[in-house]
LUMKEKE-916867 format. One record per residue (C-alpha): x, y, z; residue in three letters; residue number from 0. Coordinates in pm, 1 decimal, m for minus. Example, Ala and Ser with C-alpha at 12.3 -4.5 7.8 and 13.67 -1.06 7.14 Angstrom:
# LUMKEKE-916867
1230.0|m450.0|780.0|ALA|0
1367.0|m106.0|714.0|SER|1
//
This chain:
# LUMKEKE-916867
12050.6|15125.2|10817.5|UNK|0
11747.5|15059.5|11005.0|UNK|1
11600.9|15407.4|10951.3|UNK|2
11628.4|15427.7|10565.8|UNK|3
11341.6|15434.5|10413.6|UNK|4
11215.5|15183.3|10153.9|UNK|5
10974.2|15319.9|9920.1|UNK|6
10819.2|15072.3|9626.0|UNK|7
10707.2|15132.8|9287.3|UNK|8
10346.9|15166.0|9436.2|UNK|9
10411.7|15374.5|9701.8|UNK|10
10614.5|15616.4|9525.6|UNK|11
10321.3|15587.6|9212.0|UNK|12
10062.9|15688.6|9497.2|UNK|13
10242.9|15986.9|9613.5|UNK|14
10319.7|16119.2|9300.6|UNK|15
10106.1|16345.9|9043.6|UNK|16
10283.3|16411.5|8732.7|UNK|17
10275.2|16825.4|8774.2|UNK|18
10442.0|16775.8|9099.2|UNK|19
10732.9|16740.6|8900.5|UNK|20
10681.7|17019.5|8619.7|UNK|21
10858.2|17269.1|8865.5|UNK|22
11135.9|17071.4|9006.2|UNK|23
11257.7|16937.1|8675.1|UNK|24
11232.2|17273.0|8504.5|UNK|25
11517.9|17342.6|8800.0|UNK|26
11692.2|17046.3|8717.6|UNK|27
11785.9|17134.2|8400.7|UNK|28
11841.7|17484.3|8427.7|UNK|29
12110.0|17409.4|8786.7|UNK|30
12300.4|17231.2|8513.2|UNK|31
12340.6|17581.2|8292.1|UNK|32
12408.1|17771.0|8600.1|UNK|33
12631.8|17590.8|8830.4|UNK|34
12444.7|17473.9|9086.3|UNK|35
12460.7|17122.2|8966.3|UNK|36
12809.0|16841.7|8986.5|UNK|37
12699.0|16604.1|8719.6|UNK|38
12960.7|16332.4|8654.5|UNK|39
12964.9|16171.5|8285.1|UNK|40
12725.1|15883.6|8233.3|UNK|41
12808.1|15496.3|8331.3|UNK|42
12658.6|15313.5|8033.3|UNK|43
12678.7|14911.7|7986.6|UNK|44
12528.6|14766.3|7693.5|UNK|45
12388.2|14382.3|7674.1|UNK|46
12378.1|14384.7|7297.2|UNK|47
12273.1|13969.8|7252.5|UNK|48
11992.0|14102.2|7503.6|UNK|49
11872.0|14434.4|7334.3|UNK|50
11931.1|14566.7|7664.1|UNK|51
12129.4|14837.9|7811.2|UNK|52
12222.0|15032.9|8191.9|UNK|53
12250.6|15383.7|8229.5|UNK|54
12438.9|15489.5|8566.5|UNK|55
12357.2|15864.4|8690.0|UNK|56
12419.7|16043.7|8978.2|UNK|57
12512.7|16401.6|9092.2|UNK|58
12418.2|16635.5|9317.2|UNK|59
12267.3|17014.1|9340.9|UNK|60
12382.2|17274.7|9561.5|UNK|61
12173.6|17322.3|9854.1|UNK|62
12022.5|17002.8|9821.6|UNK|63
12008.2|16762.5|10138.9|UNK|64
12068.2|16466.6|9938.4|UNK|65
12220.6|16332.8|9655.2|UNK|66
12117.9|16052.5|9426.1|UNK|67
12231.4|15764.3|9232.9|UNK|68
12020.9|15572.1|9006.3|UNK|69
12108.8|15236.9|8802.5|UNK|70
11787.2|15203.6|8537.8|UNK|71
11779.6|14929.1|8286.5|UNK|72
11622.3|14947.0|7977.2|UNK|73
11562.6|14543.8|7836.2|UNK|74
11413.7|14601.5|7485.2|UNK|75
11270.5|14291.4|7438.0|UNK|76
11120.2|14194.1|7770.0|UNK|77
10726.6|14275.8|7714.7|UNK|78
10768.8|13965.0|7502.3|UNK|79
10861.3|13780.1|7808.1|UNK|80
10574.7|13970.7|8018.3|UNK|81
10853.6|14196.7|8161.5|UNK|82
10862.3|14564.3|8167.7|UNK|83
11076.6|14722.1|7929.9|UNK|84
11250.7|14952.2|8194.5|UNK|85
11376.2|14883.7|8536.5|UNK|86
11639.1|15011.6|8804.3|UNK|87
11647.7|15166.4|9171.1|UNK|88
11727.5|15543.2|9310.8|UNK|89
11886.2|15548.3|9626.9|UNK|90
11948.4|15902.2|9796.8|UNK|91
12228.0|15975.1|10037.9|UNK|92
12321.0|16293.2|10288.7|UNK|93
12492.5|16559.4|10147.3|UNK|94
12619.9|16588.3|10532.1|UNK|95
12710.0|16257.7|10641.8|UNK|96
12683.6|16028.2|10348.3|UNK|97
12444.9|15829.3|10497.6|UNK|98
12193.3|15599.8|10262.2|UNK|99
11853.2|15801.0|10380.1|UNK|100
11640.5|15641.7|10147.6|UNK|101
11605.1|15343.6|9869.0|UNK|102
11363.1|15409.7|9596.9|UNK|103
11283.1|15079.8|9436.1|UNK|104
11091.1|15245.3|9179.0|UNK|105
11149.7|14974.0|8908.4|UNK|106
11174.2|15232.6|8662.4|UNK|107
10901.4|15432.1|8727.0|UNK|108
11106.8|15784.6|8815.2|UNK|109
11314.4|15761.4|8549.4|UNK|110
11034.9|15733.2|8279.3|UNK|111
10818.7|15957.9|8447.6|UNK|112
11122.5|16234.3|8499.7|UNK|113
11141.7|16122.9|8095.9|UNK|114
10803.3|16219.4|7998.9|UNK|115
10818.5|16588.0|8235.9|UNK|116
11132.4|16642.6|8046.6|UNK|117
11003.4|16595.4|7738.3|UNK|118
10695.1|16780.1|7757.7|UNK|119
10896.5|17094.0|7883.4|UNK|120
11071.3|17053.7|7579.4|UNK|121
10827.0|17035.2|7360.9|UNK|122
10639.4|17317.6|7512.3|UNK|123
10957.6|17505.4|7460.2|UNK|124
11045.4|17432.1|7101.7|UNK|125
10709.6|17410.4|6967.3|UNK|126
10472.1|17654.5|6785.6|UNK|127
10263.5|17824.4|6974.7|UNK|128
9935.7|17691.3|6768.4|UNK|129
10037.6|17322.5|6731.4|UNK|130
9777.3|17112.2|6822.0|UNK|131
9828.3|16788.4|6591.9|UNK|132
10084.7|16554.5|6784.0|UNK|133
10228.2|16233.6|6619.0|UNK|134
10380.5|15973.6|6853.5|UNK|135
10629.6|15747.1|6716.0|UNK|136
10626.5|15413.1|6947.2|UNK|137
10431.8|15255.1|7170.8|UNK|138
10560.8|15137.5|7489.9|UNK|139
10642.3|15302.9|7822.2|UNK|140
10766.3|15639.4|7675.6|UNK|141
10482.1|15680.2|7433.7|UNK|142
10233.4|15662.2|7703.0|UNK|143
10379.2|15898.2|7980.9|UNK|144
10470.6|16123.1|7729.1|UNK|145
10128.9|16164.7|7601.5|UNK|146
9991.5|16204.7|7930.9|UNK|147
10284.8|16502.5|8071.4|UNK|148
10230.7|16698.9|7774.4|UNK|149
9827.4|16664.5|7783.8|UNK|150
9892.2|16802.5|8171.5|UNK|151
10143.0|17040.5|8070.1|UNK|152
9933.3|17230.8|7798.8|UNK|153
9619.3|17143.0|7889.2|UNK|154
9449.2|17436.7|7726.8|UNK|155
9598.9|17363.3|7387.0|UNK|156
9333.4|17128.7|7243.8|UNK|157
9639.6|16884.9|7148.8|UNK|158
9511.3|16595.2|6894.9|UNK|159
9710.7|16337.9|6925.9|UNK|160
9789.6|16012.2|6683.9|UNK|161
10031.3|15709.6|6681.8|UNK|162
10237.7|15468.5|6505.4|UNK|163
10376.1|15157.9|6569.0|UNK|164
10484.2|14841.9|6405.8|UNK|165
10207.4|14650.0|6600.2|UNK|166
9805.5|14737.4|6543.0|UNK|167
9763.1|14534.3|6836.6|UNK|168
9968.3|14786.1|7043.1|UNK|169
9886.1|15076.8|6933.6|UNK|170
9532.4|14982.7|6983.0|UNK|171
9604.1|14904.0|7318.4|UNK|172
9820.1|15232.0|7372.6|UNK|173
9478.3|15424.4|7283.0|UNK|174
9276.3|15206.2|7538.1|UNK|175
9499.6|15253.0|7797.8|UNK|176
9515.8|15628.0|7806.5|UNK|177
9109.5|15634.6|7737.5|UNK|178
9144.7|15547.8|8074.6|UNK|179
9311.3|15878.1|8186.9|UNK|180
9054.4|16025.5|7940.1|UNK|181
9282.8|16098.6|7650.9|UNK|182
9179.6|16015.1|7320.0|UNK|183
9486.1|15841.6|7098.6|UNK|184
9397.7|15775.5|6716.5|UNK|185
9566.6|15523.5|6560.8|UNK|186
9773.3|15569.4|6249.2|UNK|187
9920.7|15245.9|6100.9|UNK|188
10121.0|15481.6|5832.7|UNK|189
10433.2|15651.6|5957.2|UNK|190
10452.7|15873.2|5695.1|UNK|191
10055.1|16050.9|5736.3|UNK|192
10181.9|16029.3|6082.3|UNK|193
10449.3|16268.0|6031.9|UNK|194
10343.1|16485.9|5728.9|UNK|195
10007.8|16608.3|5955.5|UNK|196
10174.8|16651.6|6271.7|UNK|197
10279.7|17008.7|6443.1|UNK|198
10476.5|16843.7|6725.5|UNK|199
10648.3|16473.4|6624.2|UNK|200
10779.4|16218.8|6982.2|UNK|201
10980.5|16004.8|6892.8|UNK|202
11005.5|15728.0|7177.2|UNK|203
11193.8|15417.5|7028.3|UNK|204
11499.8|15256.3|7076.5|UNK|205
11569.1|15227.2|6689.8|UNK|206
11939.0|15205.7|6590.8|UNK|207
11842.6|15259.0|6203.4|UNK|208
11686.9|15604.6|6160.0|UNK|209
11279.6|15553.2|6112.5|UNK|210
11164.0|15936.8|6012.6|UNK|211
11284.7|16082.8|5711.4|UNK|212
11339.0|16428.1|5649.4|UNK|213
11105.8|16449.8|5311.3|UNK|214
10796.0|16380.0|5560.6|UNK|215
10841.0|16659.7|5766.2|UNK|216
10679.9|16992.8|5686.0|UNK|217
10794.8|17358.2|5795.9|UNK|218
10752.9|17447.3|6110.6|UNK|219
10739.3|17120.4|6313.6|UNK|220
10878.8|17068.4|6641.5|UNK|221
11024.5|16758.7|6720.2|UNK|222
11095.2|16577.1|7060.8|UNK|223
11350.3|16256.4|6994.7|UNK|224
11404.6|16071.8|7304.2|UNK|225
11506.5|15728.2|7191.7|UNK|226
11821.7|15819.9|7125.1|UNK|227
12024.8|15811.1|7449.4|UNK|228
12319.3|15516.5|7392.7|UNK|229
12614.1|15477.1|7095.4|UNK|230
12452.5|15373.9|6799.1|UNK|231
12111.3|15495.1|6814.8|UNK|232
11930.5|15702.0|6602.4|UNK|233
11561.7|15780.0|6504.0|UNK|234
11572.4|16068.5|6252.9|UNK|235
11718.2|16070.4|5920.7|UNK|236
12061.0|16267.0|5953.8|UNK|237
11941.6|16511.3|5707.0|UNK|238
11598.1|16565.9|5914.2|UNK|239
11888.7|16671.4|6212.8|UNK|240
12074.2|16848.7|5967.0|UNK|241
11796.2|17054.8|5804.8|UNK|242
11655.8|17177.9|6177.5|UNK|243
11691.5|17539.8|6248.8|UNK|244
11737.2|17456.7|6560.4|UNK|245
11842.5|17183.4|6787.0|UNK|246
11770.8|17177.2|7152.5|UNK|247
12022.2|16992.7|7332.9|UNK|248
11989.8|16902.0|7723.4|UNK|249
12328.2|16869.4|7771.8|UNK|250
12584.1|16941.5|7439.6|UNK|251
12835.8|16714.5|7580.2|UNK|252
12630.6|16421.1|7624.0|UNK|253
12386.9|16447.1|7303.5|UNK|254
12718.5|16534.0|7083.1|UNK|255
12861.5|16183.5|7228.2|UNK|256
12562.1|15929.7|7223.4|UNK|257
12253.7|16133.2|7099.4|UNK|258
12043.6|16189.2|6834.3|UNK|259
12304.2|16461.4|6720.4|UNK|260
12591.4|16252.4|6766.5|UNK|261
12612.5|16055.9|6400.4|UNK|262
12534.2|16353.3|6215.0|UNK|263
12765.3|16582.3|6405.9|UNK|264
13041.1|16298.3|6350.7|UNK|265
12975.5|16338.6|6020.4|UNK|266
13016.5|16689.4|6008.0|UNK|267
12673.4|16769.1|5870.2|UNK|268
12571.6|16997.9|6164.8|UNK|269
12682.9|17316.3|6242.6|UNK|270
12707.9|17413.9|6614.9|UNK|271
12559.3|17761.9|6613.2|UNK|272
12196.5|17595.3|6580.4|UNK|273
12274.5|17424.9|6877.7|UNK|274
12085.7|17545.6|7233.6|UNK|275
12039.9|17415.6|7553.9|UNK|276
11728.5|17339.3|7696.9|UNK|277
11831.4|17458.8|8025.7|UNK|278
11946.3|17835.6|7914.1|UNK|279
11608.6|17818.1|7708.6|UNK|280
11395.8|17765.8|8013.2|UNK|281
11584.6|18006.1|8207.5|UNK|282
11577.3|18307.9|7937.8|UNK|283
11902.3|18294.9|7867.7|UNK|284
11914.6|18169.5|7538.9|UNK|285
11615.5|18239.5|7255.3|UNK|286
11462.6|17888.7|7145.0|UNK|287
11218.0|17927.3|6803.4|UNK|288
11219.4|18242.7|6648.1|UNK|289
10979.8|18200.8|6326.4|UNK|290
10688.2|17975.8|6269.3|UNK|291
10835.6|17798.2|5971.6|UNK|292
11143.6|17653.4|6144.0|UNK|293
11195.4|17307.3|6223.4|UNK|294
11324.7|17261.1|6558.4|UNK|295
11451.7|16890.7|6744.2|UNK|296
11470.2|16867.2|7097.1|UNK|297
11749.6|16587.1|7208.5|UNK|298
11720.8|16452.2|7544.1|UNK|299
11987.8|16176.8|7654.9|UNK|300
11827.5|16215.0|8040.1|UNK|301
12042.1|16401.1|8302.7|UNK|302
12158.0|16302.5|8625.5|UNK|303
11981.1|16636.9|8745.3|UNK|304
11648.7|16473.0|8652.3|UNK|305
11684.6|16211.2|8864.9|UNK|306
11799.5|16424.4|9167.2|UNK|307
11495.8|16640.0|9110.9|UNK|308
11207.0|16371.6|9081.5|UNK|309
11397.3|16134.2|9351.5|UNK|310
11355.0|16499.5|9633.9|UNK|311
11022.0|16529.6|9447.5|UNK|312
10919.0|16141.2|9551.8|UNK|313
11093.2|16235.6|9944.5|UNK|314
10895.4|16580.6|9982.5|UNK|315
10582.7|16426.3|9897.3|UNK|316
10637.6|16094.6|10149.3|UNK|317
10715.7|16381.6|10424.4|UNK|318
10422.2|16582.8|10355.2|UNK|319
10179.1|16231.4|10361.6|UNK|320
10369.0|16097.9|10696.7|UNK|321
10349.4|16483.5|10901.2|UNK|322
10247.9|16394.9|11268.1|UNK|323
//
C-alpha cells in the first residue's frame, strides 16, 4: 500500500486541461456501444431529509490497465453551509493483480468535470449546426463547467451564452466567475426569455418538479438535461420530452430507469424509435439530427465509463509530469 499514489483535488486540478479529456470520453461512451466496456448497474443511496444523494460507479474497459470505482456525493443544500455541493473519491485498481494503484481524492472534481466533457459532446452532437444563443438553467457547479467545456469544445462557434437562476446574487456571481476564464455570461432573471431565445438549452439542476415547459421552446432547439440522474427527478415538462424528435440517451437502460426519460416513458408518452444513443451517434453508427426544425434532448445519467476514462486521463497526465 505504500506505493499507491495519492493524488488531491489540487493536484489532479493542476494536471488537468479540460480538452485532455474531449478524446478519452468520446471513447468512453462509444466502448459502452461496442463491447469493450463491463459496466455494472448503478449503486444509488438517497439522504432525502438531507437533499443529498450517492451514486456508486465502477467498471472497466478492455485493454485498460486499471479499473475504477468512484463513490461521488451530491449534498444539495451544502453551499448554504459553505460546503461544496458535490463530493466523493476515485480509486483505480490493476486489471492484473487487483492491486489499489492509485486514490484520487478528487472531492468531486472528476466527476463534474467528466460531467461537463460529456455534456458538451452532446450538445455538439445534437445541436444545429448554426446555434450560437445558449441558455443555462442553474447555477452551481454544473452550470459553470459546462459553460466552460462547450466554450472549449466549439470554440469557433461564437456561442452567446445567458443564465437563469432563482438567485440574482448567483447568477451574478456565475458571470464573474467565468469573466475570469474570459467568458462572458449575461444574466437573465426570466426563465421563460431564457428559453424562447436560446438554440442550445443546459439544464443543470437537481429539480424534482419539472422547471421548462414545452410552450417555451421553439423549433429546432437542442437541449442538454443533466439534472436528472436519480428516481424522482425531472427538469423538463413531460410533454417538452414527449414532443422531441429525438432523444439522445447515454445509456437506454439507465435514463429509461432514473432519467429525464424515465416519468414520461412510465407514462407511456414516448415512443422508443426516437430514442438514440449517444455512443452509436459519436461513433457513426446511428444518425443524430436530421432537419433543422427538430427538437432534440440529450439525457445523461453519467456512466461508469466516464469515470474510467477521466480517472486514466488524471494517471496519464501525473506519468507524463513525473518522467525521469
Amino acid at each position: 500500500m505504500s506505493d499507491t499514489l495519492t493524488l488531491s483535488r489540487p493536484e489532479i486540478e493542476a494536471l488537468l486541461q479540460i480538452e485532455d479529456g474531449f478524446d478519452p470520453i468520446k471513447d468512453a461512451y462509444i466502448a459502452v456501444t461496442d463491447g469493450r466496456c463491463d459496466l455494472p448497474p448503478v449503486g444509488y443511496l438517497g439522504f432525502p431529509d438531507a437533499k443529498g444523494d450517492c451514486h456508486i460507479k465502477y467498471g472497466h474497459i478492455a485493454g485498460d490497465s486499471v479499473f475504477v470505482i468512484k463513490i461521488a456525493t451530491g449534498f444539495y443544500d451544502n453551499p448554504s453551509k459553505g460546503l461544496a455541493s458535490s463530493n466523493g473519491i476515485m480509486l483505480a485498481l490493476s486489471a492484473e493483480t487487483g492491486e489499489v494503484m492509485a486514490i484520487l481524492q478528487d472531492e468531486g472534481y472528476l466527476t463534474d468535470l467528466r460531467t461537463g466533457i460529456g455534456a458538451a459532446l452532446a450538445t455538439k452532437a445534437g445541436c444545429r449546426g448554426d446555434a450560437q444563443r445558449v441558455g443555462v438553467v442553474g447555477t452551481g457547479i454544473q452550470a459553470r463547467i459546462q459553460i466552460r467545456c462547450l466554450n472549449a469544445l466549439m470554440p469557433d462557434a461564437g456561442l452567446v451564452f445567458s443564465v437563469w437562476g432563482r438567485s440574482e446574487k448567483k447568477m451574478r456571481q456565475l458571470a464573474q466567475d467565468l469573466a475570469v476564464h474570459q467568458i462572458s455570461v449575461t444574466v437573465q432573471p426570466d426563465l421563460e426569455t431564457l428559453c424562447v431565445n436560446a438554440d442550445i438549452l443546459l439544464t443543470t439542476t437537481a429539480a424534482k418538479t419539472p422547471l421548462i415547459r414545452s410552450s417555451w421552446i421553439s423549433d429546432g432547439t437542442h437541449i442538454t438535461a443533466s439534472g436528472a440522474d436519480a428516481p424522482g427527478k425531472q427538469e423538463l415538462e413531460s410533454a417538452l420530452t414527449a414532443r422531441a424528435d429525438l432523444l439522445i440517451l447515454d445509456s437506454d437502460a439507465q435514463c429509461i430507469d432514473h432519467g429525464e426519460v424515465a416519468i414520461p416513458a412510465e407514462a407511456g408518452l414516448l415512443s422508443p424509435d426516437r430514442y438514440r444513443t449517444l455512443g452509436k451517434i459519436l461513433s457513426g453508427q446511428q444518425a443524430g439530427r436530421s432537419a433543422p426544425s427538430q427538437v432534440t434532448i440529450a439525457d445523461l445519467t453519467g456512466l461508469g465509463s466516464q469515470d474510467i476514462a477521466i480517472a486514466r486521463t488524471a494517471l496519464d497526465a501525473y506519468a507524463r509530469h513525473n518522467r525521469p
